[in-house]
C-alpha positions as CSV (number, residue, x, y, z in Angstrom):
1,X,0.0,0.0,0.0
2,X,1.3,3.4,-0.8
3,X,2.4,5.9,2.0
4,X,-0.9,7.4,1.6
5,X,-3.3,4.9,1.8
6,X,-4.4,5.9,-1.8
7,X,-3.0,3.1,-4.1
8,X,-2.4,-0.7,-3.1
9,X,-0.5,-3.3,-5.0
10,X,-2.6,-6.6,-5.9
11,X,-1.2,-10.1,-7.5
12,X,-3.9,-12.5,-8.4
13,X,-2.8,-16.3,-9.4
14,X,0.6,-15.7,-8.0
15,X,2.5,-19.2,-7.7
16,X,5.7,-20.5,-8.1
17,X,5.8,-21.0,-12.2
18,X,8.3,-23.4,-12.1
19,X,9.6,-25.9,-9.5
20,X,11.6,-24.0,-6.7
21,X,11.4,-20.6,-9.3
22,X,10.5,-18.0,-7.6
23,X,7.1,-16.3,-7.2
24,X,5.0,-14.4,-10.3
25,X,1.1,-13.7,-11.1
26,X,-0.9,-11.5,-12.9
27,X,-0.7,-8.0,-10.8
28,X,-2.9,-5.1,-10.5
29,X,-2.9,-1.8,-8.8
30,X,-6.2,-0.8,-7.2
31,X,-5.9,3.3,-6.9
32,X,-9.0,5.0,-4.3
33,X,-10.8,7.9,-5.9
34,X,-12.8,8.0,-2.8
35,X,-14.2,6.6,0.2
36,X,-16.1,4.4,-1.8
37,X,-14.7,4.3,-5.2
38,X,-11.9,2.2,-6.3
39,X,-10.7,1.8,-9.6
40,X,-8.2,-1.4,-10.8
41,X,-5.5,-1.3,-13.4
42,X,-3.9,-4.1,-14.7
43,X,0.4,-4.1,-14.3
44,X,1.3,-7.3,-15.9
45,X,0.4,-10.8,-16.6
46,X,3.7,-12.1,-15.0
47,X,4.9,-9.8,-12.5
48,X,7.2,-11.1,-9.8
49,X,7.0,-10.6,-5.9
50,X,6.7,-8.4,-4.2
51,X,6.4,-4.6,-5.5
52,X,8.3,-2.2,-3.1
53,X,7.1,1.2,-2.7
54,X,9.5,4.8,-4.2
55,X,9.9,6.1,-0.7
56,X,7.6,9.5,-1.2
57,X,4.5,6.4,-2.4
58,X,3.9,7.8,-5.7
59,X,5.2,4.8,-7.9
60,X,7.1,1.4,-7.2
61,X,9.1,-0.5,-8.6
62,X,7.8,-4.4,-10.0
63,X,10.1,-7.6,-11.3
64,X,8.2,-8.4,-14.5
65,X,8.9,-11.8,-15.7
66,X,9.5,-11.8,-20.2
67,X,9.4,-15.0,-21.5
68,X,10.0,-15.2,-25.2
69,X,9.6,-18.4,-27.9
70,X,12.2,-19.7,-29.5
71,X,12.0,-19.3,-33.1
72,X,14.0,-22.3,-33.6
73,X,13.1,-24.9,-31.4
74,X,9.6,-25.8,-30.7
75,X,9.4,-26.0,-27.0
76,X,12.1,-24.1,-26.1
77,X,11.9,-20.6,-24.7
78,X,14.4,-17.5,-23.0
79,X,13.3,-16.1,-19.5
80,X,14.6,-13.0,-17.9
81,X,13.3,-9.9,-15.5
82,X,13.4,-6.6,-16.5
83,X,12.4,-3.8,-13.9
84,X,9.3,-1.9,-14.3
85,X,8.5,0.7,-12.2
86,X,4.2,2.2,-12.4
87,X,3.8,5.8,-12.0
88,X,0.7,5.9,-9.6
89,X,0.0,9.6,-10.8
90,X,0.2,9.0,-14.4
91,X,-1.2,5.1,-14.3
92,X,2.0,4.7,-16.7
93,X,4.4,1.0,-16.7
94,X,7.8,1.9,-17.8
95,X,10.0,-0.8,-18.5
96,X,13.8,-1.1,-18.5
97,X,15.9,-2.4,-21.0
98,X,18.7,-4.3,-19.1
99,X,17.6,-7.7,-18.5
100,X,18.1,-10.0,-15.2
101,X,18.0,-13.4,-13.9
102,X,16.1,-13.3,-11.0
103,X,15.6,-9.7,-9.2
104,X,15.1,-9.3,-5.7
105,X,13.9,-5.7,-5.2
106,X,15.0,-4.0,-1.8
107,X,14.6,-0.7,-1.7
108,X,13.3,2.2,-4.2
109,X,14.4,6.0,-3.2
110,X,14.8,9.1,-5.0
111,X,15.5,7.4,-8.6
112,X,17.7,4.3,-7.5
113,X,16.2,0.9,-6.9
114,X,18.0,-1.2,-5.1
115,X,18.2,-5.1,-5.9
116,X,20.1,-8.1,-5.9
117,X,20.3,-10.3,-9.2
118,X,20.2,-14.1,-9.2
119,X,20.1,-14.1,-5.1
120,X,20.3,-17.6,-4.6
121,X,23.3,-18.3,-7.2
122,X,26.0,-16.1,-7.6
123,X,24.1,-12.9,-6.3
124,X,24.6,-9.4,-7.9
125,X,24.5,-6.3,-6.0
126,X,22.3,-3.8,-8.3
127,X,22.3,0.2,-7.9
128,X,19.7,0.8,-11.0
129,X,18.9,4.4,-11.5
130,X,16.0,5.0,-13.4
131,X,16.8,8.3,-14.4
132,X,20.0,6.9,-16.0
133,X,18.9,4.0,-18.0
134,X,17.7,2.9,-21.0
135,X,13.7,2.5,-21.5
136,X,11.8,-0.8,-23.4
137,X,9.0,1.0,-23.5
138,X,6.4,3.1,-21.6
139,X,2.5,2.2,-21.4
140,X,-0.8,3.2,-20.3
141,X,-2.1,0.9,-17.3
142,X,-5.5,-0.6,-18.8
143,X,-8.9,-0.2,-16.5
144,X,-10.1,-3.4,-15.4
């Protein structure tokens, strides 16, 4: 839930997608207009766990899961993370370019997200500032 008490982060089907992989689900951020109006958004089809809240509670910052076909080989298929980060204002998902194993999100303040890649096997310390690199893409957060 954002600082607020305005926005709150939902995953829905979240499970373990592959033996011992680590948590993903479709995710959705439920934003309140007013005491009795709230609106949902979906985030992703494949987000990974858990979303951790920007510090001032205006965006946060999401593993998303991409899983991509292999052209050449019939059941075979790459999967990687890339960061996203949903601008609760805007109801934007921008999404990062550089791609990683397994994130593990543990802080988000100012513009630098905090993580470590692959935790389990041969962990990476990540500084990723989202002011400094480059964007996949940007997109409008669909009302549900």
């Amino acid at each position: 839930t954002s600082s607020d008490g305005t926005a709150t982060v939902r995953y829905e089907q979240l499970s373990e997608w592959r033996m011992n992989a680590p948590l993903g689900g479709e995710c959705y951020i439920d934003v309140k207009l007013n005491v009795n109006d709230v609106k949902s958004y979906k985030v992703s089809d494949m987000a990974g766990y858990p979303a951790v809240w920007k510090n001032d509670g205006k965006s946060f910052a999401i593993p998303l899961w991409i899983i991509v076909k292999n052209e050449d080989e019939e059941q075979s298929q790459t999967v990687f993370q890339r960061l996203g980060v949903v601008d609760v204002e805007k109801l934007t998902l921008t999404t990062y370019q550089r791609k990683f194993e397994v994130l593990n999100i543990e802080s988000f303040v100012s513009s630098t997200v905090t993580a470590i890649d692959s935790p389990i096997y041969l962990p990476k310390n990540i500084e990723f500032d989202i002011e400094k690199e480059a964007v996949e893409s940007v997109v409008e957060l669909r009302f549900v």
